[in-house]
C-alpha positions in Angstrom: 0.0 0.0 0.0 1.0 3.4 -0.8 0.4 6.7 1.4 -1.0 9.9 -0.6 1.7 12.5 0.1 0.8 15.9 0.2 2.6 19.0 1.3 4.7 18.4 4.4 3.2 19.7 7.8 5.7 22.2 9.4 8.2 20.9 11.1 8.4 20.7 14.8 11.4 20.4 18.0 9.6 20.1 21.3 12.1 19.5 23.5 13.6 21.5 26.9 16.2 22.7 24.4 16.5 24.5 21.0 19.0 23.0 19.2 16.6 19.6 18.9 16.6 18.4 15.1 13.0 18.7 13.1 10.5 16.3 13.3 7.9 16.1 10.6 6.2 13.2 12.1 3.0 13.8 14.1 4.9 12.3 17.0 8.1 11.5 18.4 10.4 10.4 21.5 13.5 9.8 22.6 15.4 8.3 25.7 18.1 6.7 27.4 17.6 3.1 27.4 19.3 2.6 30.8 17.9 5.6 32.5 14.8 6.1 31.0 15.5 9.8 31.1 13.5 11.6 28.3 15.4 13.5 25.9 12.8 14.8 23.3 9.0 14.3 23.2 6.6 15.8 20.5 3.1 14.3 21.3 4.8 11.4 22.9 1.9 10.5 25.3 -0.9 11.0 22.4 -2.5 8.1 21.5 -2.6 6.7 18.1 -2.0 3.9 15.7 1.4 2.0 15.4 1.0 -1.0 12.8 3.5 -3.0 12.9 5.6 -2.0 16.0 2.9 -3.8 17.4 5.6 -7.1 16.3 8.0 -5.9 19.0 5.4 -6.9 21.6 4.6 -10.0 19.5 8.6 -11.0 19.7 9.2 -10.1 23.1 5.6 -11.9 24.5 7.0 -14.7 22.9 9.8 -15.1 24.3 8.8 -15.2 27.3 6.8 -18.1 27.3 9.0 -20.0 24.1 12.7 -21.3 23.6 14.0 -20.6 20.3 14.7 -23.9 19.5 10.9 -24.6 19.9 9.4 -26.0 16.5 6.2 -24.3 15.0 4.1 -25.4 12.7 2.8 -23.1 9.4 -0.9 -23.8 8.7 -3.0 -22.7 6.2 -5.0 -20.2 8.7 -1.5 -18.7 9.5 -0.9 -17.4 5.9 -4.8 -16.9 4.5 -4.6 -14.1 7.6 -1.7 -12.5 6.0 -2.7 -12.3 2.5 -6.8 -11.4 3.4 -5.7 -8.4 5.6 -3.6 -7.3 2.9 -0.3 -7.5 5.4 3.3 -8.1 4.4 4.3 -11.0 4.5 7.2 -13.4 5.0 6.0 -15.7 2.5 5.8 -18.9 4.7 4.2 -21.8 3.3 1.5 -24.2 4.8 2.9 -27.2 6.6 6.7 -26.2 7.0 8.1 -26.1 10.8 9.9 -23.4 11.5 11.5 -22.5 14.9 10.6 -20.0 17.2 14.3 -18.6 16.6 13.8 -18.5 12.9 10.0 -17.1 12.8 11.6 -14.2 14.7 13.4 -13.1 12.0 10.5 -13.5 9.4 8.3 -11.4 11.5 11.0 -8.7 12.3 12.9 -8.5 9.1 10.0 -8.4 6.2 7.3 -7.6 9.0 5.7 -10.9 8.2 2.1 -10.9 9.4 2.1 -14.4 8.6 4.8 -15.6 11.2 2.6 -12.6 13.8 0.1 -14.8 13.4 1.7 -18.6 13.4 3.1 -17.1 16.7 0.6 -15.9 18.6 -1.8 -18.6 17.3 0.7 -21.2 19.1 1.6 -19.5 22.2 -2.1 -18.1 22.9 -2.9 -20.3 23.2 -5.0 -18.9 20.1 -4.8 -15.2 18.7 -7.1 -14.1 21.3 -5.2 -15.1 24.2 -1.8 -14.3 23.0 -3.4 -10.6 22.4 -4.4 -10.6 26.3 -0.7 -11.6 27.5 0.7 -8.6 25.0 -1.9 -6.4 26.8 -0.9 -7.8 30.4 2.5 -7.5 29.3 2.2 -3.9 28.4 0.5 -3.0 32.0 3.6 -4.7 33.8 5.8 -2.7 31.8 4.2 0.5 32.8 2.5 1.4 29.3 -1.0 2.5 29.9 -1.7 3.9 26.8 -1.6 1.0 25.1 -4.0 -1.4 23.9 -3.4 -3.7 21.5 -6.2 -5.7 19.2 -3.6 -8.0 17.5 -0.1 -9.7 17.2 0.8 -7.3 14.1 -0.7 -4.2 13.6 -3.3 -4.4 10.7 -6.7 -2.4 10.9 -9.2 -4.6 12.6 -13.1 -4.2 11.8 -13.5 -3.5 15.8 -11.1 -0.7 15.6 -7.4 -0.4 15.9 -5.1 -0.9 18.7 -3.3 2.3 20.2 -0.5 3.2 22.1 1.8 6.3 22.1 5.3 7.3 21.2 6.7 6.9 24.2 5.5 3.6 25.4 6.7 2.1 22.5 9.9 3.8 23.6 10.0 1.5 26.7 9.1 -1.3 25.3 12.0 -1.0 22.6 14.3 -0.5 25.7 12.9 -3.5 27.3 13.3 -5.3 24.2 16.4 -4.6 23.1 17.1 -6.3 27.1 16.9 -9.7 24.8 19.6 -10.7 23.5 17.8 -12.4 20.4 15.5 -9.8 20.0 18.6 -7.2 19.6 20.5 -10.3 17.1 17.7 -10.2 15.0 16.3 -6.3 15.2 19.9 -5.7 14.0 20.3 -8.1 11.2 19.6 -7.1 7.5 19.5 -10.0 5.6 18.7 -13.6 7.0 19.1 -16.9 4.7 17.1 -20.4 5.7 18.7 -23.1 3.5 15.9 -25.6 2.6 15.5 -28.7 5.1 13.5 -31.5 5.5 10.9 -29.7 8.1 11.0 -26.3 5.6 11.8 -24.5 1.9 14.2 -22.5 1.8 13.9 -18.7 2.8 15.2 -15.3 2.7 14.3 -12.2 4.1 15.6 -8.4 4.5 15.0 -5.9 6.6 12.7 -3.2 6.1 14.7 -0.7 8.4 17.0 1.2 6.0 18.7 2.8 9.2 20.5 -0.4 9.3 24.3 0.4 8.4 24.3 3.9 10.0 27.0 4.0 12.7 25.9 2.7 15.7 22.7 1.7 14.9 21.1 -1.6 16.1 17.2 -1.9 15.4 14.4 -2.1 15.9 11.2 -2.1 13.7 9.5 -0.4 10.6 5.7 0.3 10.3 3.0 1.4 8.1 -1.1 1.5 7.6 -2.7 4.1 6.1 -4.6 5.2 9.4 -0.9 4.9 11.3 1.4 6.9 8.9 4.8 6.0 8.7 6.2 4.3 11.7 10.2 3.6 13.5 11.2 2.3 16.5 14.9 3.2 16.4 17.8 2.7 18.5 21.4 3.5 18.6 24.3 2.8 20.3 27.2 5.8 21.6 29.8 5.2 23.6 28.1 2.7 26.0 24.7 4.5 26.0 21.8 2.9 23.9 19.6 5.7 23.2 15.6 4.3 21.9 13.6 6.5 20.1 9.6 6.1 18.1 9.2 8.1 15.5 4.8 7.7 14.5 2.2 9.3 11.6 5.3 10.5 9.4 3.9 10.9 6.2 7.0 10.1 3.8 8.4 6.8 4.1 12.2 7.6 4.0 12.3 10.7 5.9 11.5 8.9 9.1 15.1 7.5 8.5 16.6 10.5 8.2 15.0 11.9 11.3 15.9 8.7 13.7 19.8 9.4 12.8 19.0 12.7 13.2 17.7 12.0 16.6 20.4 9.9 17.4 23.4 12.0 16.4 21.7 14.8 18.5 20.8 12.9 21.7 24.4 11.1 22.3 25.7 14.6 21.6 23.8 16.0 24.6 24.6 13.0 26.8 28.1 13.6 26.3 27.7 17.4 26.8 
C-alpha cells in the first residue's frame, strides 16, 4: 500500500532545548535506554495507531513463554490471515516447521504478518489469548496507553489498537534487554537453507537505518490510518539511546529523522 503525500506539515522540536533536530512526524520520542530519562517528546503521550511496532510486543511476549529452539508449525489459517488483511508478509508456506528462533526473523525482518500470526496462534494459546498476554505485558511494563487488538498491527473491523510514542519507547528498551531480539532487530538480511521440516527462505529488513554507525534496530511500520512508523535505537559510547518516531507521512524521511535524533541525543549526553 501506498500513502498519498501531500505538502509536508511544518516541522516541529519540542524539547527543553532549542537545538533539537525537526520532526515532521505527528509524534516522536527519545530516551536513554538505561535511564529512562527523556530527551525529546513531540506528542509522545498522544495516543494513536502503530502497525507493525505492534511485532515488537509480539517477539518479546514470545519469548517469554518459548525457547528458540521450539518448532512451530505453518498452517494454512496462518498465511490466509496475511494475505486477506492485505499485510506483508514473510511468505511462509502451509505445513513447514519453523522455529521460534527462525520465525523471529521473518516477522522482524520483512514484518511478516504471517509468522505474527503462526506465533501468537501457538503461544495463545489462540490469537485471542496471546493478544491478552501482550496487553498484560504492556501494564507490567508500565504502558498505559496501550491497547493492543492483534499480534501485528493491521486495521481490525472493531477498531485499531493504540499506544503512544513513548511507550513504545519503553518497550523497545525492554526489548532490546533480549539478546535475540537485539541479534535479529539488527540483522539485515537472514538466509534459511531448505530442510527436511521447511523451503528454503530469505528475508531483509525493512529498516534502512541499518548500516548507520551505531545503529542496532528495531522495527518499521506502516497502515494508512498509522502513517509511517520507526522504533529506532542507537548505540554511543556505551549508552543505547531508543527512540519512536509515529504518523510521518514520507516513508524515507523517518530514517533520516531517527539518525538525526540519534546523532543529536548522544551529543547532549556527552555534553
Amino acid at each position: 500500500m501506498h500513502a498519498t503525500v501531500t505538502d509536508p506539515p511544518a516541522a516541529v522540536s519540542v524539547t527543553t532545548g532549542n537545538d533539537a533536530p525537526a520532526v515532521y512526524g505527528r509524534a516522536a520520542y527519545l530516551m536513554d535506554a538505561t535511564s529512562g530519562a527523556e530527551l525529546f517528546s513531540k506528542a509522545g503521550t498522544e495516543r494513536m495507531p502503530i502497525a507493525s511496532l505492534t511485532k515488537t510486543m509480539t517477539a518479546y511476549v514470545v519469548l517469554q513463554i518459548a525457547r528458540p529452539t521450539d518448532v512451530v508449525r505453518v498452517t494454512r489459517e496462518d498465511v490466509a490471515y496475511a494475505e486477506d488483511g492485505g499485510g506483508t508478509t514473510a511468505n511462509l508456506r502451509p505445513g513447514d516447521r519453523l522455529t521460534v528462533g527462525e520465525l523471529l526473523y521473518g516477522l522482524m525482518l520483512p514484518s511478516g504478518a504471517d509468522a505474527a500470526h503462526a506465533l501468537a496462534r501457538t503461544y495463545g494459546p489462540g490469537v485471542e489469548g496471546f493478544v491478552a498476554r501482550m496487553n498484560a505485558t504492556a501494564r507490567a511494563l508500565g504502558m498505559n496507553d496501550t491497547e493492543y487488538v492483534n499480534a501485528d498491527g493491521l486495521p481490525m473491523p472493531g477498531g485499531d489498537g493504540y499506544s503512544t510514542a513513548r511507550d513504545q519507547a519503553v518497550l523497545a528498551a525492554r526489548a532490546l534487554r533480549v539478546p535475540l531480539i537485539k541479534e535479529v532487530a539488527g540483522t539485515r538480511r537472514h538466509h534459511l537453507d531448505a530442510t527436511g521440516e521447511h523451503r528454503s527462505y530469505t528475508w531483509r529488513n525493512t529498516n534502512r537505518l541499518l548500516g548507520t554507525p551505531g545503529a542496532i534496530g528495531l522495527k518499521t511500520g506502516f497502515t494508512r490510518a498509522a502513517g509511517y512508523c520507526l522504533a529506532f535505537a542507537g548505540e554511543s559510547d556505551g549508552r543505547v539511546l531508543v527512540g519512536v518516531l509515529l504518523d510521518e507521512s514520507a516513508s524515507g524521511r523517518r530514517f533520516g529523522t531517527a539518525e538525526a535524533l540519534l546523532s543529536w541525543g548522544a551529543a547532549r549526553q556527552s555534553a
